[in-house]
C-alpha positions as CSV (number, residue, x, y, z in Angstrom):
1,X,-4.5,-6.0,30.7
2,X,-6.0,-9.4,29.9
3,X,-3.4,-11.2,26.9
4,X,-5.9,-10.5,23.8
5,X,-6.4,-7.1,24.5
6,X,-2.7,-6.8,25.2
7,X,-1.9,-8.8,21.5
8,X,-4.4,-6.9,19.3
9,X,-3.5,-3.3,20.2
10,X,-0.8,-2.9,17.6
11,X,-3.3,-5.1,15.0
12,X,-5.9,-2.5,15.4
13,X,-4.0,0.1,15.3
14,X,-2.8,-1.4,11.6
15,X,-6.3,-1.7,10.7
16,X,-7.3,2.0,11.8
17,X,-4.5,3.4,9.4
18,X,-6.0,0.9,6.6
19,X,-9.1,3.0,7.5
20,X,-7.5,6.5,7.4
21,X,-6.0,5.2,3.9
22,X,-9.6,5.0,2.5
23,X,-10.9,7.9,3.6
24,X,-8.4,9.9,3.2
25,X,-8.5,9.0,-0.7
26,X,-12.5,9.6,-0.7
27,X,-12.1,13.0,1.3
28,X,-9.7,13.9,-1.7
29,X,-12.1,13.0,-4.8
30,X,-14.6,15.2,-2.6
31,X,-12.3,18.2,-2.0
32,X,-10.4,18.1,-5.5
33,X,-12.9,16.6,-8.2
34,X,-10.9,17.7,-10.9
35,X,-7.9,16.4,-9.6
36,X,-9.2,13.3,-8.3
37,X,-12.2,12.3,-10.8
38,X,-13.6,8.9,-9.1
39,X,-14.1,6.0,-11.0
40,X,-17.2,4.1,-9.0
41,X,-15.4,0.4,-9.9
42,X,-12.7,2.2,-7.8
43,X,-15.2,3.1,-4.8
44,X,-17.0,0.4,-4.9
45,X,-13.5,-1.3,-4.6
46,X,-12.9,0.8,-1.6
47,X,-16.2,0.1,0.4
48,X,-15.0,-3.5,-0.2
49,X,-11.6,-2.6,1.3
50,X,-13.4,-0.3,4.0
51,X,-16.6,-3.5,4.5
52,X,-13.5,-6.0,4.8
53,X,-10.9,-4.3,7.1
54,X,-14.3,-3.2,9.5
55,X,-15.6,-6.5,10.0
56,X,-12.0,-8.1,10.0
57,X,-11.8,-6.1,13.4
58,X,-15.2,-7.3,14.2
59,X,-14.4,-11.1,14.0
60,X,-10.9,-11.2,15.3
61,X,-12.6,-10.5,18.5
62,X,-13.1,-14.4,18.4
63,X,-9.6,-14.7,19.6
64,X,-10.6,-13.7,23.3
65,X,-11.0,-16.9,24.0
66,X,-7.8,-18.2,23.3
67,X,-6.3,-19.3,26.2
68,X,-2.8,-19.7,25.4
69,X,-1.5,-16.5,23.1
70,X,2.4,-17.6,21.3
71,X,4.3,-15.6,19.6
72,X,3.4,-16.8,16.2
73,X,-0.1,-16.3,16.6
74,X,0.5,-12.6,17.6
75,X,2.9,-12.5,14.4
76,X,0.5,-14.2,12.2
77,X,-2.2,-11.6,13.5
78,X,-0.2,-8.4,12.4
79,X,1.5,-9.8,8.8
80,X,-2.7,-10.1,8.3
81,X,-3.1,-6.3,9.3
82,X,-0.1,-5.7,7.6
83,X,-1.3,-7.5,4.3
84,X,-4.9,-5.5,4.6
85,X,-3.2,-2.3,5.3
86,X,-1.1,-2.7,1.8
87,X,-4.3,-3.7,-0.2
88,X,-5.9,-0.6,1.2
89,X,-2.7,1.8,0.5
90,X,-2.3,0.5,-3.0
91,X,-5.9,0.7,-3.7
92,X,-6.2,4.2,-2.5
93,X,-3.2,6.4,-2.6
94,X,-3.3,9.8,-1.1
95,X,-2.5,11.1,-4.6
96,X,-2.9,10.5,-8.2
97,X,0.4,11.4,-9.1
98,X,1.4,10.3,-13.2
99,X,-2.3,9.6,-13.6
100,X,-5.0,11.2,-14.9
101,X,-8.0,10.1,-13.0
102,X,-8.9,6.8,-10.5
103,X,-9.7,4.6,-13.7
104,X,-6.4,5.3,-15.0
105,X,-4.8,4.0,-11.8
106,X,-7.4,1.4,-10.7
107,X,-5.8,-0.1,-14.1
108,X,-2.5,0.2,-13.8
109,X,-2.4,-0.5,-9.9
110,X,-4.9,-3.5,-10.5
111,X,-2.7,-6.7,-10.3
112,X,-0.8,-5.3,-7.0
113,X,-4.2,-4.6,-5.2
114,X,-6.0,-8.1,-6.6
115,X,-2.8,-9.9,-5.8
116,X,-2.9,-9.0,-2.5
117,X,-7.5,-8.7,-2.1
118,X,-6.3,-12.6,-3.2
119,X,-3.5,-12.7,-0.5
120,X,-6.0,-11.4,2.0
121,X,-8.6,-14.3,1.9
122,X,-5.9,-16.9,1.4
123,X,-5.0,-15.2,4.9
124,X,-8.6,-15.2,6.2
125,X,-8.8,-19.1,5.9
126,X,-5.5,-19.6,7.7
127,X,-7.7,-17.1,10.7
128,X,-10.5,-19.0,10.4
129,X,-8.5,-22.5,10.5
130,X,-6.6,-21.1,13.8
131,X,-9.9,-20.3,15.6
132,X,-10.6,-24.2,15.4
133,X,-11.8,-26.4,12.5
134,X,-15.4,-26.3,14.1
135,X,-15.3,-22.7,13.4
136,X,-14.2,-23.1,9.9
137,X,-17.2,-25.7,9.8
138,X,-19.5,-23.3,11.3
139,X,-19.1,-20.7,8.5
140,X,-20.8,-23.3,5.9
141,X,-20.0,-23.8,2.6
142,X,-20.5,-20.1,1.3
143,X,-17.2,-18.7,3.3
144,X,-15.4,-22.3,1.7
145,X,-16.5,-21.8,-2.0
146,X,-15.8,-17.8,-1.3
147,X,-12.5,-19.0,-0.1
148,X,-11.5,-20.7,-3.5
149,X,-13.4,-18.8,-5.4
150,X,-12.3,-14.9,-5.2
151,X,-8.5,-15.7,-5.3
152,X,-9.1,-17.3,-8.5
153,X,-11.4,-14.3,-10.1
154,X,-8.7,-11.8,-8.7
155,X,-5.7,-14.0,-10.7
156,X,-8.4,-13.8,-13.5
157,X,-8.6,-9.8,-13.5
158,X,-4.6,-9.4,-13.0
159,X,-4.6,-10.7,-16.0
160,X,-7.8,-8.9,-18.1
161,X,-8.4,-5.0,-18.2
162,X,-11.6,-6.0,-19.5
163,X,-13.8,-3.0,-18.1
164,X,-17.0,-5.3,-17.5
165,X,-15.0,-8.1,-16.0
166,X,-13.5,-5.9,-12.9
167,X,-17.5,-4.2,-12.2
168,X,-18.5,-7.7,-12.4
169,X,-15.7,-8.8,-9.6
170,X,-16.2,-5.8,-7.7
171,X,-20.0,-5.8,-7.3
172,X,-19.9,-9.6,-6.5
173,X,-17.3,-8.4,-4.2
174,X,-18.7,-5.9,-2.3
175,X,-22.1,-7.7,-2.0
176,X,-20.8,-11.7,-1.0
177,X,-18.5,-10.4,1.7
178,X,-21.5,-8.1,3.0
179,X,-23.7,-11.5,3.4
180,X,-21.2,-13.0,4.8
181,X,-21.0,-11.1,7.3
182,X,-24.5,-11.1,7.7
183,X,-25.0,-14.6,7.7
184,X,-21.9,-15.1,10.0
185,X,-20.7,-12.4,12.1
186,X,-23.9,-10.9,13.5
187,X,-22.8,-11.4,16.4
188,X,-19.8,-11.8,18.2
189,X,-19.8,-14.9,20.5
């Protein structure tokens, strides 16, 4: 077994339980409505979560051509899966218990999950930086601004339950990391 294949197993196997997290929680506002009334912030939150951890699998493929696997890049891979699985586990628990609905929780979970949505990209530059500076170049200045940006919007809505503040984050959200992968990951290389 070649060294990245060897080195990602347990990091994709991370990010497939992320994966199970989410729909898990989506299968349960379809089964028990009543139970589990949706809150579309909330899902749009977790097609983010879903988009993010998807394509995260999708570009870490970039580290087949590392030559030379250490330790600490294999340890710095999984504390990233790690910190994705935790934003999708606190964003979509497998039940709403002491809460009424997904809005409820959405705002009373929000600062753990934008903490660690924040955590997440702080990662992702680290990744990016790892797979060479030309890389990080390569991504242009949308993934750099995106990098700043984000981290300081989520500090922003840990601190606001402003209703129309956390749509806003969420739909800008969903639809910059979507054309960034667009524009970006296409395909692998």
């Amino acid at each position: 077994m070649e060294m990245f294949s060897y080195g990602m197993v347990l990091a994709s196997v991370i990010a497939g339980l992320a994966i199970t997290q989410l729909l898990q929680c989506v299968a349960a506002m379809v089964q028990h409505p009543r139970r589990h009334r949706p809150y579309w912030v909330h899902l749009l939150w977790i097609a983010y979560a879903f988009e993010y951890v998807a394509l995260w699998w999708w570009y870490e493929y970039s580290f087949a051509k590392t030559v030379q696997w250490s330790f600490p890049l294999y340890l710095f891979i999984l504390v990233y899966a790690v910190a994705i699985y935790l934003m999708c586990a606190v964003l979509a628990p497998l039940a709403l218990l002491n809460f009424d609905d997904f809005q409820a929780y959405y705002y009373a979970r929000r600062r753990w999950f934008l903490a660690l949505a924040a955590l997440v990209i702080l990662i992702d530059v680290g990744d990016t930086l790892s797979k060479g500076v030309a890389h990080f170049a390569e991504l242009g200045p949308h993934y750099a601004i995106g990098a700043i940006t984000f981290p300081i919007l989520y500090v922003i809505g840990m601190a606001t339950r402003r209703r129309p503040y956390h749509a806003a984050i969420a739909v800008i959200s969903v639809v910059d990391h979507a054309a960034q992968a667009f524009e970006n990951f296409w395909y692998l290389g």
